[in-house]
C-alpha positions in Angstrom: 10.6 7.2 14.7 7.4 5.8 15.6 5.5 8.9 14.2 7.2 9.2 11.2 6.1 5.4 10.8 2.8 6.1 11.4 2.6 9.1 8.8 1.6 6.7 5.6 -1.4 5.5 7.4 -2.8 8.4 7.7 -3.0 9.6 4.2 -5.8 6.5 3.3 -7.8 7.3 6.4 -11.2 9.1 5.3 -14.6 10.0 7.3 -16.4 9.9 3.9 -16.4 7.2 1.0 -13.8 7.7 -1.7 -14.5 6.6 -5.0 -12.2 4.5 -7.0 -9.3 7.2 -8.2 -8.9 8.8 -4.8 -8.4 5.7 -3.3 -5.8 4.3 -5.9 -4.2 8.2 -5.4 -4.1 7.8 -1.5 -2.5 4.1 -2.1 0.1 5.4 -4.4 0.8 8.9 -1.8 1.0 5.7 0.7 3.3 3.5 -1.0 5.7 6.6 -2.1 5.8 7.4 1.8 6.7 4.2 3.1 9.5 4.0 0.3 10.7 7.4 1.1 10.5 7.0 5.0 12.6 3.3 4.7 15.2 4.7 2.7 15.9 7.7 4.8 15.6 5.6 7.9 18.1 3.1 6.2 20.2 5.6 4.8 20.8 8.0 7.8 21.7 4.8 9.8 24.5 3.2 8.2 27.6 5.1 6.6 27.5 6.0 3.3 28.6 3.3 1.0 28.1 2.3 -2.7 27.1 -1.3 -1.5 25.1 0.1 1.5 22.7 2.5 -0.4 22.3 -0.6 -3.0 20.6 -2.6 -0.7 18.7 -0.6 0.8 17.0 0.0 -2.8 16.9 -3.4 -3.1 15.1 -3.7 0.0 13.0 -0.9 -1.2 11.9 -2.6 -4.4 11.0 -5.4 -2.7 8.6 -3.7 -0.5 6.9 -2.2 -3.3 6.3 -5.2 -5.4 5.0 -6.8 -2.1 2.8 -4.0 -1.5 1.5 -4.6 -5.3 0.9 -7.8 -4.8 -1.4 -7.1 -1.5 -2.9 -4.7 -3.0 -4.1 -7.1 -5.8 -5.0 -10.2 -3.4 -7.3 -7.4 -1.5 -8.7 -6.3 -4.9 -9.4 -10.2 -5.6 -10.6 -11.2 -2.8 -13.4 -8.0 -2.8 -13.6 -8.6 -5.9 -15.0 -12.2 -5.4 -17.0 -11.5 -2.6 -18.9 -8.9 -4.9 -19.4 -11.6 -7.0 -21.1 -14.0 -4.1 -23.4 -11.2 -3.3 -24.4 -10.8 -6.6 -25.7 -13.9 -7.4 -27.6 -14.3 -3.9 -29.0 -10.8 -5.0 -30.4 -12.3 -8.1 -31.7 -15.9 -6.2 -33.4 -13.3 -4.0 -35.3 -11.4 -6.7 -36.0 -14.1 -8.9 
């Protein structure tokens, strides 16, 4: 179980840069892998009811609005310290 955990992880990792769209692709291949790999997981454990399979969708949607929010606050966050670097970039070369 432990390596089929660590499968998502391993589609962001890069030697090189990626731009902007290769990232966002590798996010969304990650985010499709960790749903896929906590429904399976969920499903093959417990038996096969209606009410069963609904919550682990549930629990599944969850997890993906969560990882869209992280995503975002890491986007921010970047996003503002781009910003602090700017302006001391422009302090420094006026």
């Amino acid at each position: 179980i432990a390596a089929l955990c660590m499968l998502p992880t391993l589609v962001t990792y890069s030697k090189k840069e990626l731009s902007l769209k290769q990232m966002l692709v590798r996010q969304a291949m990650q985010l499709i892998l960790i749903e896929g790999l906590m429904f399976v997981l969920a499903v093959v454990e417990i038996e096969n009811t209606h009410q069963k399979v609904t919550n682990v969708a549930l629990v599944c949607l969850s997890t993906a609005i969560i990882y869209g929010l992280a995503i975002l606050i890491m986007w921010y966050r970047q996003y503002l310290e781009a910003q602090k670097l700017n302006e001391l970039l422009k302090k420094i070369q006026s």
